[in-house]
N, CA, C and O atoms as a GROMACS GRO file, in nm:
protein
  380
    1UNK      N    1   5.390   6.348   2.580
    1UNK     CA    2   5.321   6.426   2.479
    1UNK      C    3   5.170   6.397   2.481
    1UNK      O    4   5.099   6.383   2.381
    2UNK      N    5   5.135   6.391   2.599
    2UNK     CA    6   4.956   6.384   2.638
    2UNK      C    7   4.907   6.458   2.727
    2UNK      O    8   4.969   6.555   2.770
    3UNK      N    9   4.798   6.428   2.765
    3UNK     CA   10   4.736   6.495   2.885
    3UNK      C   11   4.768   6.412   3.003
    3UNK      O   12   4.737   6.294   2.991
    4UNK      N   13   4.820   6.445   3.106
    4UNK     CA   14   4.779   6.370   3.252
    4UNK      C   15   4.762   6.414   3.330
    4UNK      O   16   4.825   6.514   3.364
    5UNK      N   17   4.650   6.352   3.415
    5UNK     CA   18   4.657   6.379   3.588
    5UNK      C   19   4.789   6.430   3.662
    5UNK      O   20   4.898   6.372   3.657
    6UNK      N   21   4.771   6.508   3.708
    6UNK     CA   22   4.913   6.542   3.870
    6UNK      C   23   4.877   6.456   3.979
    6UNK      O   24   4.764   6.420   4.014
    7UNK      N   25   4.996   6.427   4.029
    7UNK     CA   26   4.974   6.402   4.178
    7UNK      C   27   5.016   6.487   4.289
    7UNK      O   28   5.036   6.459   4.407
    8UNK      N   29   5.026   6.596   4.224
    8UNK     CA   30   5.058   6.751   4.258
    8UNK      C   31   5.214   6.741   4.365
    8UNK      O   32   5.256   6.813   4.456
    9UNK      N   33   5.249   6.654   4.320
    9UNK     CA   34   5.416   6.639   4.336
    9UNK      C   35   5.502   6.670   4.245
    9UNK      O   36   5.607   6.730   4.272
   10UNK      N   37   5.473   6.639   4.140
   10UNK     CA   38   5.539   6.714   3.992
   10UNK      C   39   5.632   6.854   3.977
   10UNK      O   40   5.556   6.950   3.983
   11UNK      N   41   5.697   6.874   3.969
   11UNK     CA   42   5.770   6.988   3.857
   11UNK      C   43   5.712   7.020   3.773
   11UNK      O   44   5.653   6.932   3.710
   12UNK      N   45   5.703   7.124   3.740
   12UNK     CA   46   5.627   7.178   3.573
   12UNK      C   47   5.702   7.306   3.538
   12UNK      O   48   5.780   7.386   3.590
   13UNK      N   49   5.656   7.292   3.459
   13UNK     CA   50   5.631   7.455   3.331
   13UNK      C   51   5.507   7.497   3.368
   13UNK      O   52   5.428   7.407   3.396
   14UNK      N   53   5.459   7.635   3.378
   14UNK     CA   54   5.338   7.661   3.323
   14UNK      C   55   5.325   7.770   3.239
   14UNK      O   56   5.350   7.883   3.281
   15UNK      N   57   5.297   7.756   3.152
   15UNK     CA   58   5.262   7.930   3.007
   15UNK      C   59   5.173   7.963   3.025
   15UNK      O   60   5.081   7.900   3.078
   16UNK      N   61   5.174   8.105   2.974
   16UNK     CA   62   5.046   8.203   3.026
   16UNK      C   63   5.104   8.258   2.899
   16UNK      O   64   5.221   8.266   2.861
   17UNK      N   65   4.967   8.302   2.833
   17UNK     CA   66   4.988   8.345   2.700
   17UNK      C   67   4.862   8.425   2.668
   17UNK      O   68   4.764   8.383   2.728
   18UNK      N   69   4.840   8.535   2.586
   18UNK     CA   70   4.730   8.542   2.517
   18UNK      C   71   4.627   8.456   2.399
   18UNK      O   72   4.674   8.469   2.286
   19UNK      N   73   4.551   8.405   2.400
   19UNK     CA   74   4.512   8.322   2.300
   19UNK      C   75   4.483   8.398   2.141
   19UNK      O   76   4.476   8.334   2.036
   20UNK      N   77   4.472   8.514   2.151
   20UNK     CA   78   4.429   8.569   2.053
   20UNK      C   79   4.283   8.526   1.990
   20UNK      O   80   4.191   8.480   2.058
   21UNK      N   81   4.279   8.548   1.846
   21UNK     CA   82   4.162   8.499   1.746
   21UNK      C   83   4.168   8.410   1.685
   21UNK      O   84   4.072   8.368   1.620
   22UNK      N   85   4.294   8.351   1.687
   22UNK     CA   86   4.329   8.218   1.583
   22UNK      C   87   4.251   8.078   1.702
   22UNK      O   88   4.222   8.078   1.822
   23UNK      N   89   4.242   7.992   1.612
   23UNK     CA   90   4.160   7.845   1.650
   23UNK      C   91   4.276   7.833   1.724
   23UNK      O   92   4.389   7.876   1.699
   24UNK      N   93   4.221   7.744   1.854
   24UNK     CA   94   4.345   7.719   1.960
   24UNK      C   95   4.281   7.554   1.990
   24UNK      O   96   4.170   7.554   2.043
   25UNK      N   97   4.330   7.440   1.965
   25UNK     CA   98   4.307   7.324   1.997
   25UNK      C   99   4.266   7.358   2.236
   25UNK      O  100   4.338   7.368   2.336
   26UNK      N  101   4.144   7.359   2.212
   26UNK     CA  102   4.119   7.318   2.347
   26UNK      C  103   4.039   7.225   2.412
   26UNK      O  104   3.929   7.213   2.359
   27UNK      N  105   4.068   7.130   2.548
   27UNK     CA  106   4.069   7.052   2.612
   27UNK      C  107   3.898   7.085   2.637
   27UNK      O  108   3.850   7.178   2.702
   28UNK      N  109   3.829   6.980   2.564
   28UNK     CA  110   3.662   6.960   2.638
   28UNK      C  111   3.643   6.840   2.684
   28UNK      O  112   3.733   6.757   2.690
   29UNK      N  113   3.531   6.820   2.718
   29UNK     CA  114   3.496   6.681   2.754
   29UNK      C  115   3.515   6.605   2.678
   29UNK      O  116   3.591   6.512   2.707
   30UNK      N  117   3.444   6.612   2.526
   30UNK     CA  118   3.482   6.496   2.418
   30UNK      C  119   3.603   6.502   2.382
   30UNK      O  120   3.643   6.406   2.316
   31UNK      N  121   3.649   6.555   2.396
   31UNK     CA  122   3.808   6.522   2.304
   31UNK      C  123   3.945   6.499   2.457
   31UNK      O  124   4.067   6.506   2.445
   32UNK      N  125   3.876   6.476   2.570
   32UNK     CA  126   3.966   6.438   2.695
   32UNK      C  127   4.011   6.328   2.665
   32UNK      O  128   4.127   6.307   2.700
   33UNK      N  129   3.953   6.244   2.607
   33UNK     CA  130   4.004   6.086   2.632
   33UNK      C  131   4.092   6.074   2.502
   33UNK      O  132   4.160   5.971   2.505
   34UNK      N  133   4.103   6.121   2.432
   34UNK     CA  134   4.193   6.121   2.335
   34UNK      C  135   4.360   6.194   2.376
   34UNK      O  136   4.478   6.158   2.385
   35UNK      N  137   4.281   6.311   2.390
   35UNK     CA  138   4.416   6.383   2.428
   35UNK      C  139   4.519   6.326   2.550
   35UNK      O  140   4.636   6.355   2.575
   36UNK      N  141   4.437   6.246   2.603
   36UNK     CA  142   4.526   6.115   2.726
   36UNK      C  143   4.611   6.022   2.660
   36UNK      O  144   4.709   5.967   2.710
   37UNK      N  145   4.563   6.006   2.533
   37UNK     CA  146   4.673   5.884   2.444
   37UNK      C  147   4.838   5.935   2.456
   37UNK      O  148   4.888   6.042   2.423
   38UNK      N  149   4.882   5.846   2.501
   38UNK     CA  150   5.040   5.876   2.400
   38UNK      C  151   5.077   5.902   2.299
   38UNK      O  152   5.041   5.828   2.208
   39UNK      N  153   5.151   5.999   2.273
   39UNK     CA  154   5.161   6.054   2.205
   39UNK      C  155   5.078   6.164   2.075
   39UNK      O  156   5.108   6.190   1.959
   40UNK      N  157   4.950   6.210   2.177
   40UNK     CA  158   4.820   6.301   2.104
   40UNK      C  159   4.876   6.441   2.076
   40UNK      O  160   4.846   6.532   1.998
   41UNK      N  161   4.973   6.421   2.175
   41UNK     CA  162   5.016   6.654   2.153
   41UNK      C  163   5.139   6.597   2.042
   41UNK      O  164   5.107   6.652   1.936
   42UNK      N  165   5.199   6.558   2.029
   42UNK     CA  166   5.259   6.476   1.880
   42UNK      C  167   5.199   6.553   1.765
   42UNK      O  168   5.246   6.643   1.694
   43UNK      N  169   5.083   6.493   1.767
   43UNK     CA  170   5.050   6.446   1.664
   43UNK      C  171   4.923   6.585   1.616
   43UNK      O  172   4.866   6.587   1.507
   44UNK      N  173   4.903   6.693   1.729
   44UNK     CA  174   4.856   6.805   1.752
   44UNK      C  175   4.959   6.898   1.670
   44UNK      O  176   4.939   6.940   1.556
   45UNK      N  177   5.066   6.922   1.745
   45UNK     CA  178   5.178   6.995   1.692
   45UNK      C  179   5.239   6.952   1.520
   45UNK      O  180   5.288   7.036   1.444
   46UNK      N  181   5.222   6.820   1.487
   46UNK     CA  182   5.258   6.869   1.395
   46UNK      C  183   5.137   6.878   1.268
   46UNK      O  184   5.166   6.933   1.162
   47UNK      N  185   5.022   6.825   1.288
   47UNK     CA  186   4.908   6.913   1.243
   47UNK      C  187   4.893   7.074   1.212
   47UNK      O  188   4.831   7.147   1.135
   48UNK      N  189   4.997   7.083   1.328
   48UNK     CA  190   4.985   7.278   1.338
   48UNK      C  191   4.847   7.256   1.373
   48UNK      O  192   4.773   7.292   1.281
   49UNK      N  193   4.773   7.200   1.493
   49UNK     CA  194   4.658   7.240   1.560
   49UNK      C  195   4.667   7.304   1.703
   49UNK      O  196   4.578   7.351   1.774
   50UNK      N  197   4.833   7.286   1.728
   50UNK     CA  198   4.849   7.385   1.863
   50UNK      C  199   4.914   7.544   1.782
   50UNK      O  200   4.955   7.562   1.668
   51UNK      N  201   4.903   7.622   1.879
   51UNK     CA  202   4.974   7.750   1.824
   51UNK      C  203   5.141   7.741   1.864
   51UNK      O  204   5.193   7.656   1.936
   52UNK      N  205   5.204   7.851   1.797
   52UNK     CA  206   5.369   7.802   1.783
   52UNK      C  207   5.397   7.846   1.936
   52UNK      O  208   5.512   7.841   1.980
   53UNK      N  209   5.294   7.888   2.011
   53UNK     CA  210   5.364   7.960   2.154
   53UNK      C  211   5.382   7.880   2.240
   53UNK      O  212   5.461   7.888   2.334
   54UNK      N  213   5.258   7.740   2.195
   54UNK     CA  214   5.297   7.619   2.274
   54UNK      C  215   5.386   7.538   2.249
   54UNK      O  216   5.453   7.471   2.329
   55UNK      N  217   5.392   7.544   2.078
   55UNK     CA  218   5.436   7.431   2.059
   55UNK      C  219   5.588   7.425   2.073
   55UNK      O  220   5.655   7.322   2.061
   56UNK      N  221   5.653   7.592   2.109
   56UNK     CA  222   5.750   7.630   2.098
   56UNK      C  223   5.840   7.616   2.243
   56UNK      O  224   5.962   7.616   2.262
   57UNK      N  225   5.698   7.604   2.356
   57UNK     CA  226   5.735   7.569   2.488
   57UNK      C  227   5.742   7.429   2.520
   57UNK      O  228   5.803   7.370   2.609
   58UNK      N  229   5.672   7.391   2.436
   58UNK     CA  230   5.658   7.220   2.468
   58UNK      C  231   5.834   7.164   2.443
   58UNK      O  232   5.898   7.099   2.526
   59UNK      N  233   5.887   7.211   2.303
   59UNK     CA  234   6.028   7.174   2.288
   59UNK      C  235   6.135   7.219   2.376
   59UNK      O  236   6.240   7.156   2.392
   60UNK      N  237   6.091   7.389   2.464
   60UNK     CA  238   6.196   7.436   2.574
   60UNK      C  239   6.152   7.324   2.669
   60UNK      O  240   6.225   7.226   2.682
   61UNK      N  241   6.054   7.333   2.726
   61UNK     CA  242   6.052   7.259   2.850
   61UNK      C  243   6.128   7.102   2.808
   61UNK      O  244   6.232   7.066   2.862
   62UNK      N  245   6.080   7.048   2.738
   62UNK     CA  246   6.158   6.926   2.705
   62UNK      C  247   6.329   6.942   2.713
   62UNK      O  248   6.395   6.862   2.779
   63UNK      N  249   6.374   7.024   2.659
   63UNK     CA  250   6.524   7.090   2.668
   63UNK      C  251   6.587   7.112   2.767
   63UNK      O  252   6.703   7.085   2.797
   64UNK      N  253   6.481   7.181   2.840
   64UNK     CA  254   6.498   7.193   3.015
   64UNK      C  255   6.521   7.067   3.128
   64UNK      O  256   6.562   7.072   3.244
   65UNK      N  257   6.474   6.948   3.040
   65UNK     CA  258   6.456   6.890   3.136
   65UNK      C  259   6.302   6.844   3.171
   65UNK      O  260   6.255   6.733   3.195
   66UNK      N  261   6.271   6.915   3.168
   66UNK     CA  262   6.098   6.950   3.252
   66UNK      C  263   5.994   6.807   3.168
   66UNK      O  264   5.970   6.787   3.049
   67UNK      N  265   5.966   6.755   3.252
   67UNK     CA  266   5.838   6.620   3.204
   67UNK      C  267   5.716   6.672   3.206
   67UNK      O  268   5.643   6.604   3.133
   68UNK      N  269   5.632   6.809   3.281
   68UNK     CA  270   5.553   6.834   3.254
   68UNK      C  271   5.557   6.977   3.230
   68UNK      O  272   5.659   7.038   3.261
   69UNK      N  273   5.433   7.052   3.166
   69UNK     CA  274   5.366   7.192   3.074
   69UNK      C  275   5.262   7.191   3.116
   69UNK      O  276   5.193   7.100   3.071
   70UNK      N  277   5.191   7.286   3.224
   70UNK     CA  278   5.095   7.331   3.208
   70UNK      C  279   5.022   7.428   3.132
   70UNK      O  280   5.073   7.538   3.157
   71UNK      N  281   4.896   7.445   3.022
   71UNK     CA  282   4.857   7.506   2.908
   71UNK      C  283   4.735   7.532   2.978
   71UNK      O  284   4.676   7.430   3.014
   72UNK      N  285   4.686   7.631   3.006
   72UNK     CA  286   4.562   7.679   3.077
   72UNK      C  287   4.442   7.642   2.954
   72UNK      O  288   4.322   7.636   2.982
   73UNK      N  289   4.502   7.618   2.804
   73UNK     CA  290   4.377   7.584   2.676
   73UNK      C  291   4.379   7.399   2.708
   73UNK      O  292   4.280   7.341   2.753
   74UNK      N  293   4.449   7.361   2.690
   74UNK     CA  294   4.490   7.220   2.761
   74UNK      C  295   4.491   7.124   2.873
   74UNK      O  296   4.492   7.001   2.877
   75UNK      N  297   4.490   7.231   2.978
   75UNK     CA  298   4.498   7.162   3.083
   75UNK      C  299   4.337   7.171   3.195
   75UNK      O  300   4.291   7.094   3.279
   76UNK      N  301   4.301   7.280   3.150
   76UNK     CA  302   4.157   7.358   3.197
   76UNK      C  303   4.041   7.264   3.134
   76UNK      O  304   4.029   7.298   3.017
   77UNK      N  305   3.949   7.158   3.165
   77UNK     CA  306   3.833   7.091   3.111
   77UNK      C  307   3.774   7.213   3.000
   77UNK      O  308   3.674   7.251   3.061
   78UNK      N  309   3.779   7.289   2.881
   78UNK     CA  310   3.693   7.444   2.911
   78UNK      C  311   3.539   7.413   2.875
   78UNK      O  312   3.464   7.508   2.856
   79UNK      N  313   3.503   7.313   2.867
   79UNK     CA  314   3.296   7.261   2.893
   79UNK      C  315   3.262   7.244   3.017
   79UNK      O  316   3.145   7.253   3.057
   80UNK      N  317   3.385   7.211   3.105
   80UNK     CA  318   3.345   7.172   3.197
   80UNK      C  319   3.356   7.277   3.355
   80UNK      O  320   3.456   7.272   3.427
   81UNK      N  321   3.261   7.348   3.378
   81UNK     CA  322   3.215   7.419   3.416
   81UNK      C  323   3.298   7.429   3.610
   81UNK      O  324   3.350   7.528   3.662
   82UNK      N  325   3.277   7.285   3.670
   82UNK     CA  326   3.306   7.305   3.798
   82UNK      C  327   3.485   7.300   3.776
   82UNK      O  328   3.563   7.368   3.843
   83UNK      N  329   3.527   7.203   3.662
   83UNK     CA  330   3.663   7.201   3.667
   83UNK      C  331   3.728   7.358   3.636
   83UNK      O  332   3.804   7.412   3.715
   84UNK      N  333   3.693   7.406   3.537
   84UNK     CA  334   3.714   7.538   3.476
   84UNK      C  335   3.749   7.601   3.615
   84UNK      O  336   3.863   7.625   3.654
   85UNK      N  337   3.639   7.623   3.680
   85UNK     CA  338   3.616   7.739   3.832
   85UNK      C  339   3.736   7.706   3.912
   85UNK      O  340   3.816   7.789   3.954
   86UNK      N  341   3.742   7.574   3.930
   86UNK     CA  342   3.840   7.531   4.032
   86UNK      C  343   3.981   7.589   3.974
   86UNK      O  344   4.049   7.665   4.042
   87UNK      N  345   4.014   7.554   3.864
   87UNK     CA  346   4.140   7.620   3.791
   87UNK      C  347   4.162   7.771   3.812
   87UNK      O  348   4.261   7.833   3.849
   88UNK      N  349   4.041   7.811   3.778
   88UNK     CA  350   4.061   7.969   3.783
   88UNK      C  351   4.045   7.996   3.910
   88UNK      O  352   3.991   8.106   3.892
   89UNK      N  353   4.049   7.986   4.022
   89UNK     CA  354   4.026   8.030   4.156
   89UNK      C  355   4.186   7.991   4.213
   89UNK      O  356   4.254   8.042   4.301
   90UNK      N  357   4.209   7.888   4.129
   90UNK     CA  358   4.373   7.872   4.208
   90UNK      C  359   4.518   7.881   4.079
   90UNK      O  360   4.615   7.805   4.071
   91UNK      N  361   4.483   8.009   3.988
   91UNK     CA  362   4.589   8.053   3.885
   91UNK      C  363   4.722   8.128   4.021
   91UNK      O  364   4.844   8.114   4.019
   92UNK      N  365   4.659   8.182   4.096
   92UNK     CA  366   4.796   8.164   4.201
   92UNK      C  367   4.874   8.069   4.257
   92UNK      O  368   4.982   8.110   4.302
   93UNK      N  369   4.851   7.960   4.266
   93UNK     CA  370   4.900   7.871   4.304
   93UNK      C  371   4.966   7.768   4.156
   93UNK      O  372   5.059   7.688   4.154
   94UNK      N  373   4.894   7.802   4.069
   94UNK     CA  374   4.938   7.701   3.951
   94UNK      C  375   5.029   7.795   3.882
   94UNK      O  376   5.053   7.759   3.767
   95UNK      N  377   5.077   7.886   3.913
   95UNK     CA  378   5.146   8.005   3.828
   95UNK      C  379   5.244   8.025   3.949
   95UNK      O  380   5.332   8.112   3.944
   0.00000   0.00000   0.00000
């Protein structure tokens, strides 16, 4: 229930969702090192600071089996400019 690195050996989930207009808890530079703690998407979800589309996948994938979720609001640096690009140039491959 954090953020981590791949060693791009992993299994995943990944969601693709619309974000809409509502506040969407997303992954910047300052708030990276937090969201690495154990147990931070915990404690996100039940804040109700993620939206229910994640928070609703976070419990399938867990159900499934699945140890990791990729969240393009989450998983994407979005301040961080070269990481951002790199993500978006390879949504074929991460999808």
């Amino acid at each position: 229930m954090c953020l981590t690195k791949s060693e791009g050996i992993e299994n995943y989930v990944a969601l693709s969702y619309v974000w809409g207009n509502a506040p969407v808890l997303k992954t910047i530079i300052e708030n990276l090192p937090s969201l690495q703690q154990p147990g931070a998407l915990a404690h996100a979800v039940t804040n109700l600071q993620i939206p229910l589309a994640i928070a609703h996948t976070i419990y399938l994938a867990q159900k499934l089996g699945m140890r990791y979720l990729w969240v393009d609001s989450l998983c994407i640096v979005q301040d961080d400019p070269v990481t951002r690009k790199h993500h978006i140039e390879n949504m074929g491959s991460i999808f």
